[in-house]
Structures are given as C-alpha cells and as structure tokens.
C-alpha positions in Angstrom: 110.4 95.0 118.1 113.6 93.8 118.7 116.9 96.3 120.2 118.6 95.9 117.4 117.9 98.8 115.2 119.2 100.4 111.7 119.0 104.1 110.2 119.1 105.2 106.9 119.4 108.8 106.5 119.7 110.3 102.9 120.5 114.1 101.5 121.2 116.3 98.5 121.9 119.1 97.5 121.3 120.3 94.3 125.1 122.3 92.8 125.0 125.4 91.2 127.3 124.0 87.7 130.3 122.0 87.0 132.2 124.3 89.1 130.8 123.3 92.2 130.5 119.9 91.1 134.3 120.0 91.0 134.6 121.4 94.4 132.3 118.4 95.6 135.0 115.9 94.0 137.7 117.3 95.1 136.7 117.3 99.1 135.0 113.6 98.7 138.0 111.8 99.9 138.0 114.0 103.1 134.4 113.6 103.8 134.6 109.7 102.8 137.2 109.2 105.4 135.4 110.8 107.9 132.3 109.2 107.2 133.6 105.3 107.3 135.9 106.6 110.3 132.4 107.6 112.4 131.2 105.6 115.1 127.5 104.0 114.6 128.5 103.9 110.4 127.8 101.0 108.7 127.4 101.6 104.9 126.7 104.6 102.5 125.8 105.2 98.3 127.0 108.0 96.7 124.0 109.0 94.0 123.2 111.8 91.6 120.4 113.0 89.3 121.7 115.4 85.9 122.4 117.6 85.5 123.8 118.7 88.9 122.3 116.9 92.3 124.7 114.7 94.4 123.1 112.7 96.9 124.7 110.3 100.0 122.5 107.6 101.7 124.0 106.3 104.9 122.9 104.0 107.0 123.7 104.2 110.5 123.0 102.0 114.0 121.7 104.5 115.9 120.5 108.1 114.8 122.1 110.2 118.0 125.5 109.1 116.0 124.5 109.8 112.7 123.7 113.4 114.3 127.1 113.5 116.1 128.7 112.8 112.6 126.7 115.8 111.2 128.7 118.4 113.3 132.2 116.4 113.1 134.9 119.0 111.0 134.8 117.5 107.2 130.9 117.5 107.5 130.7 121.0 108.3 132.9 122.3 106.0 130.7 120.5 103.4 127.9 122.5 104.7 129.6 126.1 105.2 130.5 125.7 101.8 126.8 124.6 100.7 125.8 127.4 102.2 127.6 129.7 99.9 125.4 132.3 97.9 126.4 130.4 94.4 127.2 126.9 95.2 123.9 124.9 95.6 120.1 126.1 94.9 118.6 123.8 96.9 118.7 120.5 99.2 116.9 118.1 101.1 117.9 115.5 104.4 115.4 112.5 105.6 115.6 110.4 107.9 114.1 106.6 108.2 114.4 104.4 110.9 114.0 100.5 109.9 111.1 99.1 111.8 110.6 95.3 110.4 111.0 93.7 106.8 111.4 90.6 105.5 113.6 88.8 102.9 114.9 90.6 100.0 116.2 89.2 96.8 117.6 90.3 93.4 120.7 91.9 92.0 123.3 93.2 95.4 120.9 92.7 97.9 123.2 90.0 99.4 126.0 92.2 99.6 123.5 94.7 101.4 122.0 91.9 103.6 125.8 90.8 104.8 126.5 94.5 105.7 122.7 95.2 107.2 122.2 91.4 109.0 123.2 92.4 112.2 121.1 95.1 112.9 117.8 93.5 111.7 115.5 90.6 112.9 114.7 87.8 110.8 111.6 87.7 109.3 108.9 86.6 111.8 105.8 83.9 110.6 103.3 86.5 111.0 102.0 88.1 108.3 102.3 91.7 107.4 100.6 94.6 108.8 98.4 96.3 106.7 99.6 99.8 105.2 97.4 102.8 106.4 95.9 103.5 103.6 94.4 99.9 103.3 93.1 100.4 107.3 91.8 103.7 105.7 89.7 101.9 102.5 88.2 99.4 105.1 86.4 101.8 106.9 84.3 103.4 104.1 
C-alpha cells in the first residue's frame, strides 16, 4: 500500500418538511465555503432522496482533517441546528478509506479521476484479491 491515501466520508440527515429544507438552503453557501476552504478537502456531492433527505459525500486526504472540519464553526451550527426537536428525524455519517482500485470508466469518471489521481496508485498487474465472502464459499 502506497502513502498516498484518499477518504470518502458521506452523511444525511433526513429534514423534518420543506421548512427545514429551506433552512438547509439558505446556510449551504456558508457551509460550502467552509467546506472547499478546509485543509485535506478535495471534492464533495451534494445528494438527496424525496421527499426530504439531503446528503454530502466528501472526500478528503486524510480523515484526522476531515474530523478537524467536523468541529470548524459553519459545521457546527449545521449540527446544533440538526439537533433541534423538529428539524430532522433521523441521520447517518460513514466513513471509507480507499484501499486499492483500478481503472474506472463511463459517464464523469474522468472529471473524478483528474480531481482523485493524486491520491491513488495506478493499477498494479496483479490480479484482484478475492472478496470475503468468496474466501468464505471456498472453505465449505
């Protein structure tokens, strides 16, 4: 495994109506800023799921700064708010830590693959390890 390392951590909260929702909207620019501003950053998607959950994947070069940004002002306030009695009813945060991979292909991958390049290897010539589960079936 190489240094060079990339994280992808992704969340959401599920909002309470379009009243919340609103609130969300309003504060994005704030939390944008501070998000693109944040050492370690290197790329994030806004999703969501109707009616009401808004999710953020971000990807990060190292996970101790994607923490840091977690506790920086903008985030916080996010999160006070969140934690409201009437704002969300529920949410979830993961974290996943790229360990090797290979080439990808299809419709903006390249754009991805500029942005992501310099934190991955290339490809190596050995073939893939197999997935647990197949380790698993081979031992029945």
């Amino acid at each position: 495994m190489s240094n060079r390392t990339l994280f992808l951590i992704d969340g959401a909260n599920e909002l309470r109506g379009p009243r919340a929702v609103w609130w969300v909207v309003r504060h994005w620019p704030a939390l944008r800023r501070e998000l693109t501003e944040a050492d370690g950053y290197v790329a994030h998607r806004v999703w969501y799921a109707l009616p009401f959950t808004v999710g953020l994947t971000t990807w990060w070069t190292d996970e101790r700064l994607a923490r840091r940004f977690a506790h920086m002002p903008v985030h916080l306030e996010f999160w006070t708010w969140a934690n409201r009695k009437g704002t969300t009813t529920g949410g979830w945060l993961a974290t996943y830590r790229y360990e090797s991979g290979g080439p990808l292909w299809g419709n903006g991958v390249d754009a991805m693959m500029k942005r992501f390049g310099p934190f991955v290897d290339l490809p190596s010539d050995e073939p893939p390890r197999p997935a647990p589960s197949d380790r698993r079936a081979h031992r029945k």
